[in-house]
C-alpha positions in Angstrom: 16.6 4.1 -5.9 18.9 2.5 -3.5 20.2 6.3 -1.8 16.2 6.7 -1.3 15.6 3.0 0.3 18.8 4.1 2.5 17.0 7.0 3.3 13.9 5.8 4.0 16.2 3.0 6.7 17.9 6.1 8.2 14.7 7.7 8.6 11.6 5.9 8.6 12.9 2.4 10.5 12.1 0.6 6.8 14.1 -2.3 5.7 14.9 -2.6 1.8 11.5 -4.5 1.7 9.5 -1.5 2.9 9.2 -3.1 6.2 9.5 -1.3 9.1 11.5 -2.0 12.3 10.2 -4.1 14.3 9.9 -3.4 18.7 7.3 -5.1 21.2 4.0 -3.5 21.8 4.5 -1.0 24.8 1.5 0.8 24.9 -1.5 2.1 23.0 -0.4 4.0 20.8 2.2 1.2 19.5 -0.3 -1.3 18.8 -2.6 1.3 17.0 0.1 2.1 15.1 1.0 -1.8 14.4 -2.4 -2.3 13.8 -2.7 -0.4 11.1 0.1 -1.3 9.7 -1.8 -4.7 9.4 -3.9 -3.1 7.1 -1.9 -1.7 4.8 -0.2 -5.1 4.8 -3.1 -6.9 3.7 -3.0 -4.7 0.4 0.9 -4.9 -0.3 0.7 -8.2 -0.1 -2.3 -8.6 -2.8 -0.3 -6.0 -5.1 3.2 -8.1 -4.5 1.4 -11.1 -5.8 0.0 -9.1 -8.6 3.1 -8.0 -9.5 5.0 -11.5 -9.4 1.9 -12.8 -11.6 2.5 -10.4 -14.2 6.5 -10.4 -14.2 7.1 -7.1 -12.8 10.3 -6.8 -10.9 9.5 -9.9 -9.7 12.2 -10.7 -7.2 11.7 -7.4 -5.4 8.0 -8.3 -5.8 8.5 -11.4 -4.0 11.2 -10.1 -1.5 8.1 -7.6 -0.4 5.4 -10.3 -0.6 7.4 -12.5 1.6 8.5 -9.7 4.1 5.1 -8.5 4.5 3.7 -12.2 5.4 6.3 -13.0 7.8 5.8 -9.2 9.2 2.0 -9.8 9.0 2.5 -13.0 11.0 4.8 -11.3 13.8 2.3 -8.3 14.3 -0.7 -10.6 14.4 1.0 -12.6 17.4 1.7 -9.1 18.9 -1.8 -7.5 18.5 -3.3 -11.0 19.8 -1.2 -10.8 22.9 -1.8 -7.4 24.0 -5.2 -7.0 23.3 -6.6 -5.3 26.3 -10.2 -6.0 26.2 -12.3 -9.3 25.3 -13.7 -7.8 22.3 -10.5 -6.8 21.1 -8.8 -10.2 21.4 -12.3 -11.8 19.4 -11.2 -9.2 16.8 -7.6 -10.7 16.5 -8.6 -14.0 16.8 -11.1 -13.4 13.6 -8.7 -12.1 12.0 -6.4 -14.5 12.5 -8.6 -17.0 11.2 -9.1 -15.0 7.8 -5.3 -15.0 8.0 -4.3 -18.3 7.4 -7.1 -19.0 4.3 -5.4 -15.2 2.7 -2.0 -16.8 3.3 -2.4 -19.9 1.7 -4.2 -18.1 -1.5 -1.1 -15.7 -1.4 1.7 -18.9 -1.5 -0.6 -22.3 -2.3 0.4 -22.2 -5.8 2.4 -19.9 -8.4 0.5 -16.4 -9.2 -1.9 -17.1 -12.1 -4.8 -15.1 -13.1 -7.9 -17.3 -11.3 -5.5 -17.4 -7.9 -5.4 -13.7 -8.3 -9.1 -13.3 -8.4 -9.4 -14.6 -5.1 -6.2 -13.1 -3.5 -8.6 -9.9 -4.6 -11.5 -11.6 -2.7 -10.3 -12.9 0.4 -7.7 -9.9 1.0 -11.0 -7.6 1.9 -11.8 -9.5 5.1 -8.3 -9.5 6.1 -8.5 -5.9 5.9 -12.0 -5.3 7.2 -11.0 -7.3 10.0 -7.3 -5.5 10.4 -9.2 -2.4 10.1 -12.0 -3.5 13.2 -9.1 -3.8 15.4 -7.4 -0.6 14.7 -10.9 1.3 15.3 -11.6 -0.5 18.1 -7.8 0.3 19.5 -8.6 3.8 19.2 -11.8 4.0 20.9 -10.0 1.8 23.9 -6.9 4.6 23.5 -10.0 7.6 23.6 -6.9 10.2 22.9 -7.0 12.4 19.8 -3.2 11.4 19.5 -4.5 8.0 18.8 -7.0 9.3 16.4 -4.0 10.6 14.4 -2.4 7.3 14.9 -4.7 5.8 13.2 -5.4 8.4 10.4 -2.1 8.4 9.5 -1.7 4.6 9.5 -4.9 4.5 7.2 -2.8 6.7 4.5 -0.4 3.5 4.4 -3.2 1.2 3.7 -4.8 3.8 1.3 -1.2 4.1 -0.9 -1.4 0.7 -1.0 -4.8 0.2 -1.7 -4.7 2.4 -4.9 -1.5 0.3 -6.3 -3.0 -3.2 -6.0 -6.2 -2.0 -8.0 -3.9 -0.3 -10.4 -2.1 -3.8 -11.1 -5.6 -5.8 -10.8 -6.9 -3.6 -13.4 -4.3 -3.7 -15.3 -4.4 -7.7 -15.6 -7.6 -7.8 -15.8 -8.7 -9.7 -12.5 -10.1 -6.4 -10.8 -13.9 -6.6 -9.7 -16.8 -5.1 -11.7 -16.4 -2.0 -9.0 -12.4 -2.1 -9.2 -12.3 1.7 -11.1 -14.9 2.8 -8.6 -12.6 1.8 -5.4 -9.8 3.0 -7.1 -11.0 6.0 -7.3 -12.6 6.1 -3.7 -9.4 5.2 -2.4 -8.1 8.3 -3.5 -10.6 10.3 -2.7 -10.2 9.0 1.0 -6.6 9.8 0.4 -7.0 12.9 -0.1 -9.5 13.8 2.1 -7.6 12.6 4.9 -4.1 14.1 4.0 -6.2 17.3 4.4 -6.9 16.3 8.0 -3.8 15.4 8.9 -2.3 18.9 7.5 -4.2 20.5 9.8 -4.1 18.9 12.8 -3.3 21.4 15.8 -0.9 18.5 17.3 1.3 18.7 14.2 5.1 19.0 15.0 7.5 20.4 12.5 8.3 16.5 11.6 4.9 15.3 10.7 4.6 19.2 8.4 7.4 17.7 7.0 6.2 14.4 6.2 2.9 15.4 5.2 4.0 18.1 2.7 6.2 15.3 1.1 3.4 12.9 0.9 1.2 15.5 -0.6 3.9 16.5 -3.2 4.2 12.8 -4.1 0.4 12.6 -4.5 0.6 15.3 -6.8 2.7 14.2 -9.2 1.1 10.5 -8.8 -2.2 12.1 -9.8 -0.5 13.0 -13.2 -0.3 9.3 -13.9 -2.8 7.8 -16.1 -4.9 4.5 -14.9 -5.6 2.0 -17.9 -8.8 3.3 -18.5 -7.4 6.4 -19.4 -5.0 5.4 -21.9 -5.4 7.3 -25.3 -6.4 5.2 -28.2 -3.5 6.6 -30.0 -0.9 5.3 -27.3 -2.1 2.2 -28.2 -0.3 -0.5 -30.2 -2.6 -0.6 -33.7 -1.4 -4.5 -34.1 -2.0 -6.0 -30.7 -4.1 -3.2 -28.8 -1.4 -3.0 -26.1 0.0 0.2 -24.1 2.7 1.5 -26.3 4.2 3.6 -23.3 6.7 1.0 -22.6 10.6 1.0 -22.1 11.9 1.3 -25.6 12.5 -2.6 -27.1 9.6 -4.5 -24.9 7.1 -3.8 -27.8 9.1 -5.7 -30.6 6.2 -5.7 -33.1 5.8 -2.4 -33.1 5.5 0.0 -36.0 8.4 2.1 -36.0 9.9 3.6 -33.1 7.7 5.4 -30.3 6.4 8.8 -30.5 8.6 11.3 -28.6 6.0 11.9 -26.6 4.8 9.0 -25.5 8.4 7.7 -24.6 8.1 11.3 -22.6 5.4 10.0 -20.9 7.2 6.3 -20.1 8.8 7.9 -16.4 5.3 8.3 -14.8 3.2 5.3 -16.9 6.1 2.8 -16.7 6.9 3.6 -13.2 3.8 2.5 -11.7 3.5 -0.4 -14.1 7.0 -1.9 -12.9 6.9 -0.6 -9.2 2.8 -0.6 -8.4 2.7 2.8 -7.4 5.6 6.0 -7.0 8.3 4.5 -4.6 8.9 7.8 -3.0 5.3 7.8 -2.4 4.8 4.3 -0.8 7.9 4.9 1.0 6.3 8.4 3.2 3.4 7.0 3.4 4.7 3.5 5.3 6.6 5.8 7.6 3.9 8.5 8.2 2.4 6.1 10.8 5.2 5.3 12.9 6.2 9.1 12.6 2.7 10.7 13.8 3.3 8.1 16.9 6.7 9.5 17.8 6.1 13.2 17.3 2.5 13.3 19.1 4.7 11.2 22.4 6.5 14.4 22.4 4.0 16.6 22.5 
């Protein structure tokens, strides 16, 4: 883990809290790219704090929540700033209105269950808002380079997206429709990965980049949700998920079936990190890629 969060630094510009490196907005296709990134903050940050609420790898959990919201902060200055139309700077303002009521849900009080219920709420009009801005960026860009930008940038958010519905399911604080966004989520994903892929201003970088995030996806879509646990992986005392690291399920009745411990490296892996690392890691530099390569070309 810590050779691929070097990696991703070397690479990507992403600090060991999946932040990325941070440079003034110096033209367009910058602050697309860093507004975007706002959206895919506003769902790291909900899946951080449903991850700290449920004890899972908590201090990296709250290393990323409290990188994102300082990150979030910095960006939001940035995006307010440049804005280079009145409509745009409205946008930014709203937004940063939205911002301070999502903030305070995020750190007001410890992570329960109720404060997670509206962390789910209020972090959909930080994102709506986040996402107004990019569009809007965009149109005011008028490039198909900034299209891509923003595509690209979207993937982030998506990746993201997925993970915090995964961990709102999973402690039961999701909304009635939280399987069905789940799954639209990835249909989006998907969808748009196959836009990306061919996109005539692709560079041998962004192939690259895009092949990996669509091998990640793959194996990612191997990995079962909690509504598609098997009865039988279930603990017959308690009702609980048996596919667990061997010793957290004490009460269990004898050791775990081979295969289900088989079955603990993709199950466990999003339980404890929200979604594949390797996955969240291509897609938060994807964005910042796409802008570099399509400069070149």
């Amino acid at each position: 883990m810590l050779s691929l969060l070097a990696l991703a630094v070397a690479v990507f510009g992403i600090d060991a809290a999946g932040n990325a490196a941070q440079a003034q907005i110096s033209d367009i296709n910058s602050a697309i790219n860093k507004a975007g990134r706002q959206r895919m903050l506003s769902q790291r940050m909900a899946k951080a704090y449903l991850q700290v609420g449920q004890a899972i790898d908590t201090e990296r959990s709250k290393k990323i929540l409290d990188g994102s919201i300082s990150l979030f902060d910095r960006q939001l200055v940035e995006l307010k700033n440049y804005s280079p139309t009145p409509e745009i700077k409205s946008t930014y303002l709203n937004l940063e209105r939205a911002w301070l009521a999502y903030k305070d849900a995020l750190v007001g009080a410890a992570a329960g269950q109720e404060g997670a219920k509206k962390v789910m709420e209020i972090n959909e009009e930080v994102l709506s808002l986040a996402h107004q801005g990019t569009v809007q960026l965009e149109k005011h860009s008028g490039t198909s380079e900034g299209r891509l930008i923003n595509i690209a940038g979207r993937q982030r958010m998506l990746s993201q997206r997925m993970a915090k519905f995964y961990q709102a399911l999973n402690w039961n604080v999701a909304p009635a429709n939280g399987n069905a966004e789940l799954e639209k989520a990835r249909k989006e994903f998907l969808a748009a990965l196959q836009e990306l892929t061919s996109a005539p201003e692709n560079t041998a970088a962004i192939k690259d980049e895009l092949a990996l995030g669509q091998a990640a996806m793959d194996v990612l879509r191997q990995c079962p949700g909690p509504a598609q646990w098997r009865q039988e992986d279930r603990c017959p005392q308690c009702g609980d998920d048996q596919r667990t690291p061997a010793g957290s399920h004490e009460h269990r009745d004898g050791p775990l079936r081979k295969a289900a411990r088989q079955e603990v490296s993709s199950a466990w892996r999003i339980r404890e990190a929200g979604l594949c690392p390797a996955f969240c890691i291509r897609m938060q530099g994807l964005g910042s890629t796409v802008e570099t390569e399509t400069d070149r070309t």
